[in-house]
C-alpha positions as CSV (number, residue, x, y, z in Angstrom):
1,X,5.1,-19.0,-42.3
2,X,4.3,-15.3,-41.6
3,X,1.2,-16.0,-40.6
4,X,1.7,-18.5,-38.5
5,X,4.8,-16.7,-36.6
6,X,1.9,-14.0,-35.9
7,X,-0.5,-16.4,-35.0
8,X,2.1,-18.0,-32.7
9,X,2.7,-14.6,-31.0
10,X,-1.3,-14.1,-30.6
11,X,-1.6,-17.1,-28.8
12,X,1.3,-16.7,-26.4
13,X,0.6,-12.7,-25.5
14,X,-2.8,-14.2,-24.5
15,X,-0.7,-17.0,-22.7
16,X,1.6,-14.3,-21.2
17,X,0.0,-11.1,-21.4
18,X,2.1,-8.4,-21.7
19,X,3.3,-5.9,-18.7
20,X,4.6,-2.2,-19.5
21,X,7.5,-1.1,-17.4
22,X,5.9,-0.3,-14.3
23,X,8.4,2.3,-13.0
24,X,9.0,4.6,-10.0
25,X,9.0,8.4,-11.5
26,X,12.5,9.0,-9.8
27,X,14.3,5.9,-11.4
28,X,14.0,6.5,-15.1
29,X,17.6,6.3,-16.5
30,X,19.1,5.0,-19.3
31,X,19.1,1.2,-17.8
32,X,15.1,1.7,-17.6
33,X,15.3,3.4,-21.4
34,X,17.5,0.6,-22.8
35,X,14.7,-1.9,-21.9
36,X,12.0,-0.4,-24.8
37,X,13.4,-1.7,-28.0
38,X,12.7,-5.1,-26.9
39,X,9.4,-4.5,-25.4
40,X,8.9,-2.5,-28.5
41,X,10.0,-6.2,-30.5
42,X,8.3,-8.9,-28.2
43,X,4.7,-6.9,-27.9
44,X,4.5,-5.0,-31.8
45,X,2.6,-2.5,-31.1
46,X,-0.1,-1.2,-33.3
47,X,0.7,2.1,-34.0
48,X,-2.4,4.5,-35.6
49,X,-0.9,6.9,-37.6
50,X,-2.8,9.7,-39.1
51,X,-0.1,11.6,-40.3
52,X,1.0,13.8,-43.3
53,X,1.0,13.0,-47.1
54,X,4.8,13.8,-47.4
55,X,6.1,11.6,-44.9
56,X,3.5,8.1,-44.6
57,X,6.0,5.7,-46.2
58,X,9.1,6.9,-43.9
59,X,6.7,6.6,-40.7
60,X,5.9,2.9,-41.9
61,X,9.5,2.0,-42.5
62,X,10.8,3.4,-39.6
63,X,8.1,1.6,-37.1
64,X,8.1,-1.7,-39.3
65,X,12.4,-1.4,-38.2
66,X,11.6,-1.3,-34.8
67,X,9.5,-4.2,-35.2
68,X,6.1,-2.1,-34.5
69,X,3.1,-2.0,-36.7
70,X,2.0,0.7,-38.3
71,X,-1.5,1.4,-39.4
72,X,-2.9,4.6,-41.6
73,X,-6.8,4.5,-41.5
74,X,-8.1,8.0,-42.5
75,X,-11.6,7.6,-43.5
76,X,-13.1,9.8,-40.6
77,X,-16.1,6.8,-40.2
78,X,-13.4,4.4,-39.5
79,X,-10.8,6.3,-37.5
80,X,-12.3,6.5,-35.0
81,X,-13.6,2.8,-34.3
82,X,-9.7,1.8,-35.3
83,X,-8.0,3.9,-33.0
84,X,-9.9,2.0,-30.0
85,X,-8.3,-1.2,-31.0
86,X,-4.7,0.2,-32.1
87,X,-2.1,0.3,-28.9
88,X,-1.4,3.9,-29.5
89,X,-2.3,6.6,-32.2
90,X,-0.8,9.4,-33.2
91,X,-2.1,12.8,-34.6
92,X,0.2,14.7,-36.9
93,X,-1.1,18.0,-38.8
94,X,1.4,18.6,-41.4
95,X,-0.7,18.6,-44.4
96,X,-4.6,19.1,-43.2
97,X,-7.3,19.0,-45.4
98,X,-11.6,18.9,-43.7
99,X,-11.9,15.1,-43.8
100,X,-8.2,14.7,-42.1
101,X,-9.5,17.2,-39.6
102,X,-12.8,15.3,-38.9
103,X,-10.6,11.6,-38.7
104,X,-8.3,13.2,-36.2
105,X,-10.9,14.7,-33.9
106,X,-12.7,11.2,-34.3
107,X,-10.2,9.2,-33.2
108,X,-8.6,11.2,-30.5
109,X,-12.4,10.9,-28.8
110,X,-12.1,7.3,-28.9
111,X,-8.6,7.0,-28.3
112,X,-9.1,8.8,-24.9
113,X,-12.6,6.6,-24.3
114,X,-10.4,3.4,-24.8
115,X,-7.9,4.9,-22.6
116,X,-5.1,4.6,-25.4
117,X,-2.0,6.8,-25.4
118,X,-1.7,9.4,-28.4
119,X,0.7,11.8,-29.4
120,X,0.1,15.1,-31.1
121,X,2.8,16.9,-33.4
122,X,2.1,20.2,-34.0
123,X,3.9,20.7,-37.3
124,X,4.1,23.9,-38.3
125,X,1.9,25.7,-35.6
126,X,2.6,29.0,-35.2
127,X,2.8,29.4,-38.8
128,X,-1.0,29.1,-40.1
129,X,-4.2,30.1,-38.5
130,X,-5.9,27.0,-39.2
131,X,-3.6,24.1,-38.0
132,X,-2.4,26.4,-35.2
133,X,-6.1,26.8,-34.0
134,X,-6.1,23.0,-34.7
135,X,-3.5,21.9,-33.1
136,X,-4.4,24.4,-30.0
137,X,-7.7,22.5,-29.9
138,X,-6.3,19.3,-30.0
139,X,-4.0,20.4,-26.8
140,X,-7.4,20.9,-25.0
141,X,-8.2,16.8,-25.6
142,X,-6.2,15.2,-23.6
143,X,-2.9,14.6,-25.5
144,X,-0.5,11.8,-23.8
145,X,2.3,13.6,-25.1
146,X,3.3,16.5,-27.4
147,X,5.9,16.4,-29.4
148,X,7.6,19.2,-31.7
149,X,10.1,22.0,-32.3
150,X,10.8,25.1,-30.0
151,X,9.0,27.7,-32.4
152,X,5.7,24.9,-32.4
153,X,5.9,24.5,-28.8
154,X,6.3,28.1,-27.8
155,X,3.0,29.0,-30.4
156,X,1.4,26.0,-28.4
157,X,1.7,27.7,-25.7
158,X,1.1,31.3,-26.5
159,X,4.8,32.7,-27.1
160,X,5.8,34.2,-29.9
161,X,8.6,32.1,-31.7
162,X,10.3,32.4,-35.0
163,X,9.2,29.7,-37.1
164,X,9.6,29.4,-40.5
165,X,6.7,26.9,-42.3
166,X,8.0,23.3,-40.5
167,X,11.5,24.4,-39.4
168,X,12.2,26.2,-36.1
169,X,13.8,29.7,-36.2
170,X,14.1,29.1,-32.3
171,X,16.6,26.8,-30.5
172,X,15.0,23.9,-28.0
173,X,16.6,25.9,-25.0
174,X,14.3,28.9,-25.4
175,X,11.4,26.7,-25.7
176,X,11.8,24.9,-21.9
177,X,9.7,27.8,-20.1
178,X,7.2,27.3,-22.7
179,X,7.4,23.7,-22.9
180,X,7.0,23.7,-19.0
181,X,3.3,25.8,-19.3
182,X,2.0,24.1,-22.1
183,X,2.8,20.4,-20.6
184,X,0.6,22.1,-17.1
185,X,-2.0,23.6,-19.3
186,X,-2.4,20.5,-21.1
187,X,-2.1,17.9,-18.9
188,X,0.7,15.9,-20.6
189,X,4.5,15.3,-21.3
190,X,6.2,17.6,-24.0
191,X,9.1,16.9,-25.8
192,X,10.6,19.8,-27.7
193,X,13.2,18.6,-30.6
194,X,16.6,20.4,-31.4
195,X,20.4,20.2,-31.1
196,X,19.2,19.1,-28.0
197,X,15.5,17.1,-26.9
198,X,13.7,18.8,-23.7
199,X,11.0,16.5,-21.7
200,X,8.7,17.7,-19.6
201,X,5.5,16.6,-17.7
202,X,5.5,20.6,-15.8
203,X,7.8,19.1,-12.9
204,X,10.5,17.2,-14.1
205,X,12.7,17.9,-17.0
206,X,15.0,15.7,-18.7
207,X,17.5,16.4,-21.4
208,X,18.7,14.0,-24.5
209,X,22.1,14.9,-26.1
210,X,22.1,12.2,-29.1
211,X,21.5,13.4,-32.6
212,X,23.3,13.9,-35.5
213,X,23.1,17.4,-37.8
214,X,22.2,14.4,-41.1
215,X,19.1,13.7,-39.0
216,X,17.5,17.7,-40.0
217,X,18.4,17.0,-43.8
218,X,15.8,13.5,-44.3
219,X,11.9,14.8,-44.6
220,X,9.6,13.2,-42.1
221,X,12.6,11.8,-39.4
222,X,10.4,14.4,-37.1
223,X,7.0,12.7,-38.2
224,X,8.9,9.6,-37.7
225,X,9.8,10.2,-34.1
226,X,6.6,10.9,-33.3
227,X,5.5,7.4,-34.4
228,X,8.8,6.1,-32.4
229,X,7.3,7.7,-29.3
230,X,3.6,6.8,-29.7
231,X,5.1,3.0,-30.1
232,X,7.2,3.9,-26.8
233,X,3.9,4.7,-24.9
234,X,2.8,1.5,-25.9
235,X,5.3,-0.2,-23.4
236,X,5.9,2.2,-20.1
237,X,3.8,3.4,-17.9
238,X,5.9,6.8,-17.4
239,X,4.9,8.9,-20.5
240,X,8.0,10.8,-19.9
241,X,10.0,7.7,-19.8
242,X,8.1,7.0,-23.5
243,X,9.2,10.3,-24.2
244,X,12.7,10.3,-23.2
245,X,13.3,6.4,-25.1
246,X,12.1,7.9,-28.6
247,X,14.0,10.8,-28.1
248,X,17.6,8.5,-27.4
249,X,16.3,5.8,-30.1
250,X,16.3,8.3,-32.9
251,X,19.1,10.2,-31.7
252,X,21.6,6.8,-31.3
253,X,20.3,5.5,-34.7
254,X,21.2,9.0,-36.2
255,X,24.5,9.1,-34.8
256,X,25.4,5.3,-36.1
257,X,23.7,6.1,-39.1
258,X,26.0,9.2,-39.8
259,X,29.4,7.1,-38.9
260,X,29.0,5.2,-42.2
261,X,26.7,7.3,-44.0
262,X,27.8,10.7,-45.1
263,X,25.0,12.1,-47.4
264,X,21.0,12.6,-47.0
265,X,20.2,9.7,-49.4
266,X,22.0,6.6,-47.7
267,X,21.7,8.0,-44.7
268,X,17.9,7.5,-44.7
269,X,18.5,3.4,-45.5
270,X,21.1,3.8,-42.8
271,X,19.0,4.6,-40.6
272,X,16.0,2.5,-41.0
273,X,18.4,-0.4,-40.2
274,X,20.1,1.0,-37.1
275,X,16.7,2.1,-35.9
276,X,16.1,-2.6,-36.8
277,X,19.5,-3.1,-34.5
278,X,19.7,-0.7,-31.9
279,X,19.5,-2.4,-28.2
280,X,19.5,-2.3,-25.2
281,X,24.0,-2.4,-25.4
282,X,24.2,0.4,-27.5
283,X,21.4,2.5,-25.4
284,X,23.5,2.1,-22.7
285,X,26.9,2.9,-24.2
286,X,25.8,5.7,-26.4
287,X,23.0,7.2,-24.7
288,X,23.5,10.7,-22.9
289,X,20.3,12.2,-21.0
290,X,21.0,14.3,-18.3
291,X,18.1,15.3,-15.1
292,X,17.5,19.1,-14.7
């Protein structure tokens, strides 16, 4: 029967190809936002994830609840020639090694020949030479969007922060200015993560006020969200839009998640099934984004 349902939804995307939200940059709000679950559900992206050791499983989980498909091929000779076919890809540097390096840079190359969104998170920049200079050269390749924490964002873009390994000794609102350069100097949206989310595309700047304290204490919900956006790419045109979605998704899911889940370890199931049953209702009754 599985096979068949996916067989059945094969035939009718090529009956009724698929259309991302074609939007006007001035009308993105939450009624535009609330549509991506279920263009995330009717079109299952296939989401390329080359992404660290510590948080693969999560990243599946949380894409498989939102109805997306995640995919993990590493081998630098294939990466490359599977992120061409995948919808979207994204690049995450938590735990490099040479051949990750070389899979990354391969992919990203054909990513951008296929014209294919990808996301980069910069985990942990600013804190080692090597996956800072990484990440710094991956900035230069034509990211759709990057995604990461004030102290990452702020070593991105050439300001000294106060980041401690993964976690961010800076709040988001000290990483705007820098958020703002980096998204001119790179071409691309960035989102930087905290108490409160901060898109950019160097113009426009957008705020997300969901999110719940539960959310910092789960390894890889970060990673995660960076999957969660590359899946959001998939399906608007506005890669701030994309940006702005994953950021309210996560942050809704995190909130409903806390209401009946108290503690790190059930809140993680918790929220792998709000992330399955959050829609377009509960975007527009919960979410809070603000214009700047």
């Amino acid at each position: 029967m599985e096979a068949l349902r996916f067989a059945f939804f094969e035939v009718s995307y090529l009956l009724y190809p698929f259309s991302p939200i074609n939007m006007n940059p001035e009308s993105i709000s939450l009624a535009s936002i609330s549509r991506v679950p279920d263009l995330i559900r009717s079109r299952h992206p296939l989401v390329h994830c080359l992404t660290n050791d510590v948080v693969k499983n999560f990243t599946a989980n949380t894409l498989l609840a939102m109805q997306a498909a995640p995919a993990m091929v590493e081998h630098p000779t294939e990466a490359g020639e599977f992120a061409a076919i995948a919808d979207a890809m994204l690049a995450n540097v938590g735990t490099l090694i040479e051949e990750q390096i070389q899979a990354i840079r391969q992919a990203v190359s054909a990513a951008n020949r296929a014209r294919k969104p990808w996301v980069l998170d910069p985990v942990a920049a600013g804190a080692i030479s090597l996956r800072t200079g990484f990440a710094r050269e991956l900035c230069g390749m034509n990211p759709t969007l990057i995604r990461g924490n004030a102290s990452e964002i702020m070593a991105l873009a050439g300001v000294s922060g106060k980041g401690r390994g993964v976690d961010s000794g800076n709040a988001s609102d000290e990483a705007v200015d820098a958020a703002e350069r980096l998204s001119t100097s790179a071409s691309c949206v960035v989102m930087v993560t905290g108490e409160l989310d901060y898109i950019t595309d160097g113009n426009r700047l957008f705020g997300c006020m969901n999110g719940d304290i539960l959310l910092t204490r789960v390894t890889g919900v970060g990673c995660a969200q960076g999957a969660i956006a590359a899946a959001c790419l998939s399906v608007c045109e506005d890669p701030i839009e994309a940006a702005l979605a994953a950021a309210v998704i996560m942050g809704i899911a995190g909130e409903k998640a806390a209401a009946i889940s108290q503690r790190p370890g059930s809140f993680q199931i918790a929220l792998l099934d709000e992330l399955d049953s959050i829609d377009a209702r509960t975007i527009l009754e919960m979410g809070r984004i603000q214009a700047f």
